[in-house]
Every structure is written in C-alpha cells, then in structure tokens.
N, C-alpha and C positions, 0 to 999 in steps of 0.2 A: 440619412441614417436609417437600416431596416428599422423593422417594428422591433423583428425580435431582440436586436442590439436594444432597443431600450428600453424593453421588457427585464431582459438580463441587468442592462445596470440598475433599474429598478430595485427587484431582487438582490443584487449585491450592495445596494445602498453606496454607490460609490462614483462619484462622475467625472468622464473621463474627459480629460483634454484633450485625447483622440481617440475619437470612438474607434477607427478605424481598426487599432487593436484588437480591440472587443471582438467585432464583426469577424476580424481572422479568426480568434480564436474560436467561436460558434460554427467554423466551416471546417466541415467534414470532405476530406478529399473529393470521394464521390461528387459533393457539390462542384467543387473549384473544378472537377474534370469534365464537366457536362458542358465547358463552355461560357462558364456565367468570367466574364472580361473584368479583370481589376481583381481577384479574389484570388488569394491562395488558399491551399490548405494549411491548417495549424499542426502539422504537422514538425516544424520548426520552434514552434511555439512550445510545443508541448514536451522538445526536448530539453530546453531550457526550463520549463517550470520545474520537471523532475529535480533537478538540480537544487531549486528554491524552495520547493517543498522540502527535501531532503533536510538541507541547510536549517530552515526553520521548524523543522519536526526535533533534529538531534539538540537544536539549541534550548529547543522547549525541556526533552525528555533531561539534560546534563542538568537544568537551573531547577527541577521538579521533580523528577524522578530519581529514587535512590533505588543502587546496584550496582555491579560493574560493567565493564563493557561489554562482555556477552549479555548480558542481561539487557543493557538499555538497546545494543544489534537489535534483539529480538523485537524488543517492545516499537522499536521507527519502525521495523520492517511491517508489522501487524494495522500501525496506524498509515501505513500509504502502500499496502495493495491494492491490487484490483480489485480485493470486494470491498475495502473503506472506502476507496475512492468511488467506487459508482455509488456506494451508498452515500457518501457525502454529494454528489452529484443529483442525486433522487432528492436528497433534502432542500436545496436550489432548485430544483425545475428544469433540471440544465436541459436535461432533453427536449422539452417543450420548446424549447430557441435554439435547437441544433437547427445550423442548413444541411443536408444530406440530398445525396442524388436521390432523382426519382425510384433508382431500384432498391437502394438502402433505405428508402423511406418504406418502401413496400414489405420489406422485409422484417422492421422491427429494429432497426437502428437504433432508434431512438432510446430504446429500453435496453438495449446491448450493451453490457459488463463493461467490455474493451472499450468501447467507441465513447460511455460518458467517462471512463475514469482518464482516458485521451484528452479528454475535452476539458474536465475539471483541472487538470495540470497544463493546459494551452491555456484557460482563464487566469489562474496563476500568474505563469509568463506574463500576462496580457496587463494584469495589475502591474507588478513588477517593474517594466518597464515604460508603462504610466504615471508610478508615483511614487516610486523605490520599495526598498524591502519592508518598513514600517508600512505601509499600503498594504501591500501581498499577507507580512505575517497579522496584521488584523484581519483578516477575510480569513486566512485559513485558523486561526487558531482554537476560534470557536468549535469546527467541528475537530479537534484533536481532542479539547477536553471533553467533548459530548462523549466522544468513543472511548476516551478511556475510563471515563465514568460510567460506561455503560456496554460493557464487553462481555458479553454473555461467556459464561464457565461450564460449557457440555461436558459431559463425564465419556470417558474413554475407554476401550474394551484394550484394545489392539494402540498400544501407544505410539509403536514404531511410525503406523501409519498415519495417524491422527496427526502426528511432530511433520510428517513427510512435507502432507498436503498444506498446511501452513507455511512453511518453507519455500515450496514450490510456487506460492505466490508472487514469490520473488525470483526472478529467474538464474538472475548475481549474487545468488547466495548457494552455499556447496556445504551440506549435511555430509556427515562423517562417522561410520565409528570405529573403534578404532581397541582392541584387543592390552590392557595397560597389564597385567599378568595372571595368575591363579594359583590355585594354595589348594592342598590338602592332599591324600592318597587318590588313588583314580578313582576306588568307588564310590569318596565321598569330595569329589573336585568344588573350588570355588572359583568362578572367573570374574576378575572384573574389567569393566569397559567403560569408556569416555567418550559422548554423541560430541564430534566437533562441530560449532557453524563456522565456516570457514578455517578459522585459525583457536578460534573462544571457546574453549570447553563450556559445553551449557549443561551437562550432567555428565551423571558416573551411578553407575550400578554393577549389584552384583547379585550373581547368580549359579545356580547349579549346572547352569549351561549357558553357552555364550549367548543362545538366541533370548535365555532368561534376563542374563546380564543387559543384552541389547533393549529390554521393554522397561528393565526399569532406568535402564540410562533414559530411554524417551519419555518415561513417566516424570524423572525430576526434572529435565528440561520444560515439559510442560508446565508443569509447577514455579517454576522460573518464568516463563511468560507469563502468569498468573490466573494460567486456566487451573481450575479443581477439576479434582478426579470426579 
C-alpha cells in the first residue's frame, strides 16, 4: 500500500478492505499515463461517485430541507459544484495524496479546482464500493452540513449575472427566461418574466422593461438559494 493511500484513509477515518480502491481513486490520469503498471486513473471512479454524491446530497436536502423542487435543484446544485467540492477536498488534504504526473505536479495540480473536486467524487466511489452507501453518505455528509451552515450571502449589483455564474457551475443545468406578459399603455408598460432552471420556475419579476423584469426575476431566484441581497 502507497504512503499516500494511508495517509488518506487516515484522514478519512475509515479502513478499507481494499485499499486498492483508495489508491485508484488518488490517481490522477497524468500518473496512470506516465507508465506506472497496475494503476488506473479514477477517472471511472469519479463518474460513479457523481452519481452517489448526487443520490445522497438530494436525500439529505428532501428529509431537511424545506422548499419545493426548484428550490431544493438549486440548493444540491450549490452543495456539489466544483467550488464545494474542491473546497470540501482542501478540508481533507486531498491534494497532498493526489498521484499526478510529473508535469501536472509541476504545474499546480494539486491545488486545481477541477482535478481535487475529480478526486473528491473518485473517493466517494472508492467508499462506496468498499462499504456501501451508509459508508460513502457518512464521509460526505459532514461537509454538506458544514456548507450549508456556512454559505456566505455576497450582495449583488447585476443579479442576472451573479444567478448565471452559479448555475454554470453546473454544466446540466439550463437557465431560462422567459417573457409570461405585460400590462399597461406603452408609456407606462409593465413586463413580467419567469428565470426557469431547467423546467422549475425559481423567480418571477416585474418591471418597466423586460431587461428590469429580467434582474428582479434573478434577484428572487437568488433569494430562493438563500443568498441576501
């Protein structure tokens, strides 16, 4: 067994019957492609976790969190992006027991967004099918409630954009809006609009003009994830 594999289960307090998971899930393509014999990359690994994080984020937010569906969407989507998830990755060490090719090491791997919140979701997996889903969702659950107990609420100028970049954390997810009608004579118009996430109306505003209508639709949607103005 590497060092770093049991450095890692150290850290995660959990010991495995096969480290060998472990060790996948700590390898970064780059390594597995250098040539090192017997190693994949977790890249496999990490598509499966996605799945089990998912699985046990929405089961958390349905039995704890009160909203409807658009609302609880928003709120998984927030707790397993790519910035929860590195950040939950930093609070493990994860990087410190990545394997990484020589040139990804050189480059800062280690500390890269993409590469721990990969990795954090290959650990996952790696539990998972070590010791089933009660294994996996005690390792993760911890940091779901750290994050939501502790989600910072920036105040927002430009809401349209503020809602975008949130969103676009998620690449499967599809922002919308969408023109529902308007009222008055022309030169005192009211428009209103509905931001969709996917299918889930998360706001509705109204305004003098549609691009008005469009900022406080993004203003209540934010509101709805529980960011303040």
């Amino acid at each position: 067994m590497k060092e770093t594999t049991k450095r890692m289960m150290e850290k995660i307090g959990y010991t495995f019957q096969n480290p060998q998971l472990l060790e996948n899930a700590l390898t970064h393509s780059s390594y597995a492609n250098e040539g090192n014999r017997g190693l994949k990359s977790n890249e496999r690994l990490e598509f499966l976790g996605d799945s089990v994080l998912g699985f046990i984020t929405a089961g958390y937010l349905f039995s704890h969190a009160d909203g409807q569906e658009g609302e609880l969407t928003r709120l998984r989507a927030s707790l397993v992006c790519e910035k929860a998830l590195s950040s939950y990755a930093r609070q493990l060490g994860l990087g410190e027991c990545l394997l990484l090719g020589k040139g990804e090491q050189r480059g800062g791997g280690a500390e890269r967004a993409s590469i721990l919140a990969d990795a954090f979701e290959a650990v996952i997996a790696s539990l998972y099918l070590d010791g089933g889903l009660n294994v996996a969702e005690t390792f993760i659950l911890p940091f779901l409630k750290e994050e939501l107990s502790h989600q910072r609420r920036p105040q927002f100028r430009d809401y349209k954009t503020a809602l975008q970049e949130i969103v676009q954390q998620n690449p499967e997810e599809r922002l919308e809006y969408e023109l529902k009608g308007e009222s008055g004579p022309d030169h005192n118009k009211r428009f209103t609009v509905e931001v969709h996430l996917n299918s889930n109306v998360i706001g509705t505003g109204r305004g003098r003009s549609k691009k008005e209508a469009e900022q406080l639709a993004a203003r209540e949607a934010l509101k709805l994830m529980g960011y303040d103005e």
